[in-house]
N, C-alpha and C positions, 0 to 999 in steps of 0.2 A: 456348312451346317455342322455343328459341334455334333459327335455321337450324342453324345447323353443329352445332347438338346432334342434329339432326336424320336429318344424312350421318352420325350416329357413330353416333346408333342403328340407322339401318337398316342399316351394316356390318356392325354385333355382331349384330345380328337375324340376318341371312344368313349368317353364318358360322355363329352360336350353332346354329339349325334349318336348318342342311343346305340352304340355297338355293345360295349361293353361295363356296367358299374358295378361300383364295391359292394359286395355282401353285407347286408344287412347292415346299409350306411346310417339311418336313422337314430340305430342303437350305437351308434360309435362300430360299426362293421367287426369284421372278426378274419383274423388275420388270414390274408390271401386266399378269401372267399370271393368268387367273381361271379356275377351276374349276367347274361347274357340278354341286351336290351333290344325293341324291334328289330334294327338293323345288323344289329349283333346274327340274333336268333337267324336270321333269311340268309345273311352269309352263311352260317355254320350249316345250315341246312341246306343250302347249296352243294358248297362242299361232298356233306355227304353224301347225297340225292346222285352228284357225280359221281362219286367212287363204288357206291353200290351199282351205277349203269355200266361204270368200265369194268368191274370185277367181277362182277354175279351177275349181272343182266346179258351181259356180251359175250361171255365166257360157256363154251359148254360143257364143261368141266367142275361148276362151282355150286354150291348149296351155301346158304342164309342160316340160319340162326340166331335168336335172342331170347338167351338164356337168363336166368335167375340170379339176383345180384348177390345171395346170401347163397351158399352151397354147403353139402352137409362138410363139417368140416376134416372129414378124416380124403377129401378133395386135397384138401393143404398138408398133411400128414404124407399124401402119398405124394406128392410132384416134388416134396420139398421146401415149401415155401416154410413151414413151421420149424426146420430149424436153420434152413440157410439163408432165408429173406430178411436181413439184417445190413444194419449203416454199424458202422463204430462210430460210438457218443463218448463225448467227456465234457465235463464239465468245470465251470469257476468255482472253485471253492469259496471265492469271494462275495460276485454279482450272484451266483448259481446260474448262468449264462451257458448255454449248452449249443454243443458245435459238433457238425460232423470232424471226426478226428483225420480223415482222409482229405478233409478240406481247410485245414490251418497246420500251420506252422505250432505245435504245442510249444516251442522252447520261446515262441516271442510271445510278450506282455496280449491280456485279453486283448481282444477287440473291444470290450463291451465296456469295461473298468478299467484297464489297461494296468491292472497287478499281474506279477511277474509271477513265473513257478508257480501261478496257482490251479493249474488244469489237475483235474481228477485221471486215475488211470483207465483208460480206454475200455470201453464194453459193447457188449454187440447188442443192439437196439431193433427190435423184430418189427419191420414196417407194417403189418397187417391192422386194421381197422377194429378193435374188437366189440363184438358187440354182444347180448342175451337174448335166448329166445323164450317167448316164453315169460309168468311174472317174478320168479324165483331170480335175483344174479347169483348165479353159483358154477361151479366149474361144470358141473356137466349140462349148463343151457345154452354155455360159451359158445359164440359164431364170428364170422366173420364178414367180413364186405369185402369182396372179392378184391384181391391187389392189383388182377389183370384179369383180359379177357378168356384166353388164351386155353385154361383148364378144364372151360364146360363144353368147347369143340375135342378135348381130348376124350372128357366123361361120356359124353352122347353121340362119340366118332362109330359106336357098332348100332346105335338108332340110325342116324344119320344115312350110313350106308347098308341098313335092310328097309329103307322105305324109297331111296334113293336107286340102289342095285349098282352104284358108278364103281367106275374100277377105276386101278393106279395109270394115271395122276389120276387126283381131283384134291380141289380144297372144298374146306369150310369157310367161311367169311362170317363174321359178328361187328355190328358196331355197337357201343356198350359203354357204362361210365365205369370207372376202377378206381379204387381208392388209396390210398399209400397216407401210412403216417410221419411222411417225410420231417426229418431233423429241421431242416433249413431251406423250407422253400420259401420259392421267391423270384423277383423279376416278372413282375405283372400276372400273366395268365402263362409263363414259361410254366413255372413248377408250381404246381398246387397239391393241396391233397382230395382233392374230385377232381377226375380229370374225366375225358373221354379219348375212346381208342376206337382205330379201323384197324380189324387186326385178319389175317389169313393163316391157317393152316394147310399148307397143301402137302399132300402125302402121297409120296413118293416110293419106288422102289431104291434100294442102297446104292446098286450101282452107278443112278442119276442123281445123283446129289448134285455132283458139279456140274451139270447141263442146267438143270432145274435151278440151282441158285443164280448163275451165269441169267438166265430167262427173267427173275425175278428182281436180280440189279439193273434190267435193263426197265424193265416195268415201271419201276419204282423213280426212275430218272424220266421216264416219261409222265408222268404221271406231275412231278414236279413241273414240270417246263412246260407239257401240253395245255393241263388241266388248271395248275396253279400260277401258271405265267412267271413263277421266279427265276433271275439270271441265272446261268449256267455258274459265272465266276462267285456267285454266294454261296454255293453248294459245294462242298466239298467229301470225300470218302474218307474214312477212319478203319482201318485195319485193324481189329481189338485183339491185344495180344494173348497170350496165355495166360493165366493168373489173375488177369482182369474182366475175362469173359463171365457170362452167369454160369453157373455149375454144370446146366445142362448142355452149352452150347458148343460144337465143334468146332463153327466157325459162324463168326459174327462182324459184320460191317457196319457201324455205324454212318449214317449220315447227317455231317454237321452243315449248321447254316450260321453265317455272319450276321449274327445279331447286334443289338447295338452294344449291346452289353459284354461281346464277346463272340468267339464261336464257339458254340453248340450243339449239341444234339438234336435232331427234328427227327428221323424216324431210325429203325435197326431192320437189319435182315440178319435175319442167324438160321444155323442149321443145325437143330436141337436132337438131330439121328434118331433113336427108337427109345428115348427116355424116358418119356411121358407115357405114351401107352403101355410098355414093361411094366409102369410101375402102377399102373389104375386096372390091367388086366390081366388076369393068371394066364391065361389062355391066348395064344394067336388071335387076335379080333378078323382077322382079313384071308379070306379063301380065294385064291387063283379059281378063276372060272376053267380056265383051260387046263392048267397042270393039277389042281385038288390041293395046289400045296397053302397050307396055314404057313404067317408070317405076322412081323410086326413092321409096318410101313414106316419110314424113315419120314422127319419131317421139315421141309423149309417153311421158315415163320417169316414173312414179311408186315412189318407193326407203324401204322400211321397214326401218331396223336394229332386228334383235330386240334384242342388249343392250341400247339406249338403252329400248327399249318395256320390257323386263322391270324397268330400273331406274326409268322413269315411272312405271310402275303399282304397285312396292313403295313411293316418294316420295308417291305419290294416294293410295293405300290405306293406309299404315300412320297409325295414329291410338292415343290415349291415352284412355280414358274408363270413368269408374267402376271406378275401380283395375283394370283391365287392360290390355294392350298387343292389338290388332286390328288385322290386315290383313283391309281390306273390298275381297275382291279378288269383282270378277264372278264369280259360282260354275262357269259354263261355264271360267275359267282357276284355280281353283283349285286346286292339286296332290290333294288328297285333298275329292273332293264331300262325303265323310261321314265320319263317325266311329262305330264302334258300342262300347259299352261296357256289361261288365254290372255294376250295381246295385252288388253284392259283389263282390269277386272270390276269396272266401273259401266261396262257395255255391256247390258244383259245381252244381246243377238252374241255376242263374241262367246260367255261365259255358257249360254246354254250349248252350244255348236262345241265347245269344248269338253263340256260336260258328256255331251254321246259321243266323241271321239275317246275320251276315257273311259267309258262303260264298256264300250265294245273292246279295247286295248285290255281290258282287266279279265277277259273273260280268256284270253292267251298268255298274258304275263303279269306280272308284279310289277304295276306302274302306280306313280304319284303326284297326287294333287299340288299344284302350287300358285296361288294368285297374290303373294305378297308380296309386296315391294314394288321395282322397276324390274324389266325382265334382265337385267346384268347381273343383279342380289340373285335372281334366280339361279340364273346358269350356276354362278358362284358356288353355290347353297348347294345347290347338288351337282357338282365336279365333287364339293368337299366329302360325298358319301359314295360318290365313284360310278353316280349313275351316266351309263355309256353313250346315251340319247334323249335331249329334250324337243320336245314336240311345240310348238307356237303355234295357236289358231288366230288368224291376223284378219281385218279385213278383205283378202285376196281369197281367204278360204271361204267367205261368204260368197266371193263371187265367183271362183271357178272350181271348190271344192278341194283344194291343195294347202298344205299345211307346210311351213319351216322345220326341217331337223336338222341341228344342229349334232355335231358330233364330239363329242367329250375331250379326245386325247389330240384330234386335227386342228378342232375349233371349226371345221370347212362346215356350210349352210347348205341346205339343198330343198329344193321343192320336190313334196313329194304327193300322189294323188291319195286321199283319205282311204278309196276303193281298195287301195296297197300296202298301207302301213302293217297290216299284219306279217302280209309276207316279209316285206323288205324287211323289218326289226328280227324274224324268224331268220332270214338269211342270213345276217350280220349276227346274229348270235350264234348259225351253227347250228339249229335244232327242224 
């Protein structure tokens, strides 16, 4: 299977079954606008539903938060974003065709028109989103749309921990949308400009830094492999050198994934030391219970974007085999755990006996109806959206109360008693 045939099916796949469509397609869409459709939405909420249980629910160390998308803006004044959040732009003097300057070659002919010598000289381009508050646009109603999560766990780090009382460690955790006025995004739901983030602050004392990050690469690897089921050999670590890291970061690792497109970026772990709080608090925010001493807690950032995860895991999981198309997604993120289906759909006794075996299955998970076709289109039909278990009420279930499940990635059948299917689909999930 050709790469790039690879990104073209799993577009058409997500659009075709309702994961993912283009923004505001009716109007002729708007560039790299993406829509997240039924099956879209129950993944991505998956997803998160998980990582907020492994991060903030399991943890006894961690506080929640979901903060305000617009924040006063003198937030961006003090972390930096206002004058170091910037791409270098240039442009065609020809087409007027504009390019991140770090991402072409300026001495070769445009891309775009393919005139030569014609780029403009390189300028820094501020990513922040801007927006008015207020009916007046004028400089001082000027706001923003947050660029990241990141800055309203530093703003509300001394609320946090006086209603809290945790001491070092502990993080905050937010999942949140963040906006970027990117130059050149692109490659599906890769780079957008709305995107969403799982992002942590965990605040630390100085001399654990390197324990605490060591803690947090290992998290973040499990979290990939456990939770999102991607290969080991897709994942790869990026050491981000000096001069390349963000301003505030001491140390930063990127992790990139084999996309089709390339390798890539999917998440960063960086160690942003006591930059953020210095610069949002006059004062020591954090008192030792024990010693009385005021301090500025040091901080490891570990930063999950769900699109990039939801498009890893349709890339990992979509597969061709024995005349089918399968996504082998982890059944705990599957949009639909099951499927129930009866035998006929032409046999009321089959169709009602089916119907309360799905009633009662909905009342535990996210299962789906199907009567069309022959039951092969079935199975088919949902392999293609990755659901882990379809269920068949057959004539035998009329007679001894036990139903067909079939298994997604084995294909193996199994008779199972109605009395059980909760548990069993509960145990095979894990929950």
């Amino acid at each position: 299977m050709a790469e790039q045939s690879l990104m073209d099916k799993i577009v058409s796949l997500a659009k075709r079954r309702g994961f993912v469509f283009p923004g505001s397609e009716i109007y002729g869409g708007l560039a790299n606008s993406w829509d997240y459709g039924p099956l879209g939405v129950e993944l991505k909420n998956n997803m998160k539903q998980r990582w907020w249980k492994r991060f903030v629910h399991e943890w006894d160390d961690m506080a929640g938060l979901d903060a305000a998308l617009i924040m006063n803006p003198k937030v961006w004044e003090a972390s930096g974003h206002t004058a170091h959040f910037t791409d270098p732009l240039v442009e065609c003097k020809k087409c007027h065709a504009r390019f991140r300057a770090d991402h072409i070659d300026v001495r070769e002919p445009c891309a775009n028109c393919k005139a030569k010598d014609s780029f403009t000289e390189a300028y820094q381009f501020n990513l922040m989103l801007k927006t008015f508050l207020g009916p007046a646009e004028e400089k001082a109603n000027v706001a923003y749309f947050r660029p990241e999560t990141a800055q309203a766990m530093f703003v509300d780090f001394k609320n946090v921990l006086d209603t809290t009382r945790r001491k070092l460690p502990f993080g905050i955790a937010q999942i949140g949308k963040a906006f970027r006025n990117e130059i050149t995004p692109g490659n599906f739901i890769f780079r957008t400009r709305e995107f969403e983030q799982m992002e942590i602050e965990y605040f630390i004392k100085e001399a654990d830094w390197k324990e605490s990050f060591e803690l947090w690469r290992k998290e973040m690897w499990g979290w990939m492999t456990d939770e999102l089921g991607l290969k080991k050999e897709h994942v790869h670590e990026l050491e981000v050198q000096d001069g390349d890291r963000a301003h505030y970061s001491k140390r930063t690792i990127d992790f990139e994934y084999d996309y089709p497109f390339g390798r890539k970026e999917l998440y960063g772990l960086a160690y942003r030391g006591d930059f953020d709080l210095k610069n949002h608090f006059k004062e020591p925010p954090y008192r030792d219970a024990e010693t009385n001493e005021l301090s500025y807690p040091h901080v490891i950032e570990p930063t999950w974007g769900v699109d990039r995860s939801v498009l890893a895991v349709l890339c990992d999981a979509y597969a061709e085999e024995e005349g089918r198309v399968v996504l082998k997604l982890k059944p705990r993120l599957a949009p639909y755990k099951a499927a129930v289906f009866p035998l006929l759909a032409n046999k009321p006794e089959l169709v009602q006996k089916a119907r309360i075996v799905c009633a009662e299955l909905k009342k535990h998970f996210m299962v789906a109806w199907d009567e069309r076709g022959n039951i092969g289109k079935r199975y088919y039909s949902q392999d293609e959206i990755g659901t882990p278990y379809c269920i068949t009420i057959d004539f035998d279930t009329l007679e001894n109360d036990t139903v067909t499940v079939r298994d997604r990635d084995t294909l193996k059948q199994e008779r199972v008693a109605v009395v059980d299917l909760v548990s069993y689909i509960a145990g095979k999930l894990g929950v």
